[in-house]
N, C-alpha and C positions, 0 to 999 in steps of 0.2 A: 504494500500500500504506500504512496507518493504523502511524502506531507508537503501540504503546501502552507508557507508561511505568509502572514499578510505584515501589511506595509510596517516596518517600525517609527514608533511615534517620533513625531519630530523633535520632544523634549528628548529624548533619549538621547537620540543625537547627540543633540547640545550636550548632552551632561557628558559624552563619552568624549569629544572634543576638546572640552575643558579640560578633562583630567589626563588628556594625555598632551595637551597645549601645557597645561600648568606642570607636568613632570619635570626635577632637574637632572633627574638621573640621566646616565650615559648606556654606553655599552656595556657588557658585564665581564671582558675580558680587556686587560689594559696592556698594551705592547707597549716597550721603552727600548730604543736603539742609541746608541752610543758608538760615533763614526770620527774619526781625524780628522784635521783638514785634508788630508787627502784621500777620505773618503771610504780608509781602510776603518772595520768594524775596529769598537775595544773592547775587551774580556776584561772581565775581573773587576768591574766596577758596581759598586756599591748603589744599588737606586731602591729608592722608598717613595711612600706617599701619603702624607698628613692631609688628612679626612677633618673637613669645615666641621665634619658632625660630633670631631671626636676631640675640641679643642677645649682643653679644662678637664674635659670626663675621661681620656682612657685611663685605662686598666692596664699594670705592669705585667708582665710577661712571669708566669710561674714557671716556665718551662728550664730546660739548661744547653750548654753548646761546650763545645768544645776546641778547645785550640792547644794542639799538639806538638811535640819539637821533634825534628824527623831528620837527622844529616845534617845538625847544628840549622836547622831552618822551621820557624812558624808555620806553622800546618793548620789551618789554609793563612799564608799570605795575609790576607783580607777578612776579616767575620764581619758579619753584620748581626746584631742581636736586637734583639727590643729592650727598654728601660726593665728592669728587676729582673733580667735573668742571671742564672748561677753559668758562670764559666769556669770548667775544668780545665787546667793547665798537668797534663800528664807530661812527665817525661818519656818519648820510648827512645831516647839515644840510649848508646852503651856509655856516654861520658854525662856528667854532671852540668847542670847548668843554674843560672842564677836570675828567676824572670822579675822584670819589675817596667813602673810604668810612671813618670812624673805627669804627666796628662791631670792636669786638676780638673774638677775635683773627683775624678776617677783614678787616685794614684794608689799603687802599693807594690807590696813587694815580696817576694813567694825566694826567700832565702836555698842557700845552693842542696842542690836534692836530685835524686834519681829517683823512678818508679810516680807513683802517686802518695807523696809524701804530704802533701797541702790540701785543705779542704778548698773547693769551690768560692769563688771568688764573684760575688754578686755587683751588678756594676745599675746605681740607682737613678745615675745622671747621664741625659744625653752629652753626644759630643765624640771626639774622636780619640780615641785610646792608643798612644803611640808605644809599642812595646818592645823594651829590650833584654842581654841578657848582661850582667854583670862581668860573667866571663869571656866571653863571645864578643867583640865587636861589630862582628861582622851580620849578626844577628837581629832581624827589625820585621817585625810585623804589627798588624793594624785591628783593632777593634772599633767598629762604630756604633756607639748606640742610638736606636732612636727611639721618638715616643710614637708609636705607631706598629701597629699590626703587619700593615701591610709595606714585606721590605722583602729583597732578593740581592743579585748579582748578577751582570751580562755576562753569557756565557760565552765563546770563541766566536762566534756567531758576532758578538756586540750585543745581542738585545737579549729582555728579561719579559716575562709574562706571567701576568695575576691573572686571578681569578676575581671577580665581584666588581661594582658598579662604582663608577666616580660619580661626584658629583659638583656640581659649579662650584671653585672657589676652594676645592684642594688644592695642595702643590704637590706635583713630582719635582723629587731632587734628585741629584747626583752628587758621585764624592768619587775619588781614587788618588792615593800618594801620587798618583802619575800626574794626574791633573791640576795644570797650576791654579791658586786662589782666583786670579784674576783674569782667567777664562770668562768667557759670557756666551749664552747663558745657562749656568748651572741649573737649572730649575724653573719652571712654567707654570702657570696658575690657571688648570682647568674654565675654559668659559662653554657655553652651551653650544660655541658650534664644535668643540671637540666632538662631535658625537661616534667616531670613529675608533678614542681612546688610544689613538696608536699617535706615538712623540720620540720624535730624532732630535737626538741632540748630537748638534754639529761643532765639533771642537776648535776655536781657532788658535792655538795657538800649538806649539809643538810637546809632546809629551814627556817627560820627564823620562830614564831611562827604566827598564824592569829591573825590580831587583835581583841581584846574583853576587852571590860572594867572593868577597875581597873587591868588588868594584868601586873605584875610587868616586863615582858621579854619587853614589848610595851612601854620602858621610850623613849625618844627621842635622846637618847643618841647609841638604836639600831640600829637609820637607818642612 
């Protein structure tokens, strides 16, 4: 049997127009690309995105991460965590090392130790966590915190992909030791015609070098 539908009211209409006229929401997947000046992708950078809905109200992160020491090297490189998580600092060298971090007001210091000698190390304040090893010069890795949920890292590729809906008047940022402060622009403020949620940030200036050990461009003095 055919159902036949008759005419829908014109209020209807209107109300269903309204409310998808009045939506701020976006797409529900957010792509973030991260390219040189010349055009080549960049890995291993840091992008997040501070949510208008979530400014004053969020919630610290219960969860934990981990950042490991592997061939006298930070393992990964780069962390991105959210405000209150626990980070684990394990040793797995065969040799001793000494981690510590002046980064105020996220500073401390995990005295010389092999194994898992140190309890977890909670970090309460955004910002960037510059880490070294007392013994080791040669040794330099990164922790970012942010206040926000929604955080990742460009993969070889250059770009990073969330899940869930923007809305007018977030910001996506960006951050990597490679990238100088005074790049532009680090970061974009969601408007309604984003509605595609997909953001290249186009680098201009040249990047600092990757780090690798004993390199004389990687004194602490670069970043």
């Amino acid at each position: 049997m055919k159902t036949v539908l008759g005419p829908i009211p014109l209020r209807d209409i209107a109300m269903l127009w309204l409310l998808l006229a009045g939506s701020t929401s976006l797409a529900e997947t957010v792509t973030v690309s991260v390219h040189d000046r010349n055009g080549e992708p960049v890995p291993d950078v840091a992008v997040y995105v501070e949510r208008t809905v979530d400014r004053g109200s969020h919630t610290s992160s219960e969860s934990g991460a981990v950042m490991d020491q592997v061939d006298q090297r930070f393992v990964p490189h780069l962390l991105v965590v959210q405000t209150g998580t626990l980070v684990e600092f394990p040793n797995s060298d065969t040799i001793a090392h000494h981690v510590y971090s002046f980064s105020h007001p996220n500073h401390f210091k995990l005295p010389i130790y092999k194994g898992n000698a140190h309890a977890p190390v909670r970090f309460e304040e955004s910002g960037v966590v510059v880490l070294g090893c007392n013994i080791h010069d040669n040794m330099l890795g990164y922790i970012i915190v942010v206040d926000t949920p929604v955080f990742g890292k460009t993969g070889v590729d250059g770009t990073a992909t969330f899940d869930g809906k923007l809305n007018e008047g977030d910001r996506v940022t960006i951050w990597s030791p490679r990238i100088r402060a005074n790049d532009s622009p680090l970061s974009m403020v969601v408007d309604a015609g984003d509605a595609a949620s997909t953001f290249e940030f186009r680098l201009q200036k040249a990047l600092r070098p990757p780090h690798q050990d004993q390199s004389e461009s990687l004194s602490w003095s670069e970043y």
